[in-house]
N, C-alpha and C positions, 0 to 999 in steps of 0.2 A: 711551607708544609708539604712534603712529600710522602703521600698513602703510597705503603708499599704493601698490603695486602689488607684484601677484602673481601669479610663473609656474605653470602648472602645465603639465608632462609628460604627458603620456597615453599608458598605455601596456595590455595588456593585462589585468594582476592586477596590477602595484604602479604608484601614481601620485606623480611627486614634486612636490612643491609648496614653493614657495622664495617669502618673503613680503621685501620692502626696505621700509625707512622712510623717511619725505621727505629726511633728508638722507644717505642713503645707506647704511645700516646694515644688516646681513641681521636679521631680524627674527626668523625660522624656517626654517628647511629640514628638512621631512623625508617619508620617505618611507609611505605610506598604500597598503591595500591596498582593495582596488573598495569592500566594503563600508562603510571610515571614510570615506568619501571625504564623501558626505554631510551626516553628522554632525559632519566638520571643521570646513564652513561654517558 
């Protein structure tokens, strides 16, 4: 599975982050709070 683009939300304490795959798949969606955020990547 290769995520070729990805949202993220920015918001004060939870960021959500939604990954799709080249042919259109949702990869991940979910929500991260400041400090995962980091670490996600």
């Amino acid at each position: 599975m290769q995520v070729t683009t990805i949202g993220l939300d920015l918001a004060k304490n939870i960021f959500q982050v939604h990954g799709i795959t080249d042919n259109g798949e949702v990869a991940f969606n979910r929500a991260l709070r400041r400090a995962q955020v980091l670490t996600f990547f």
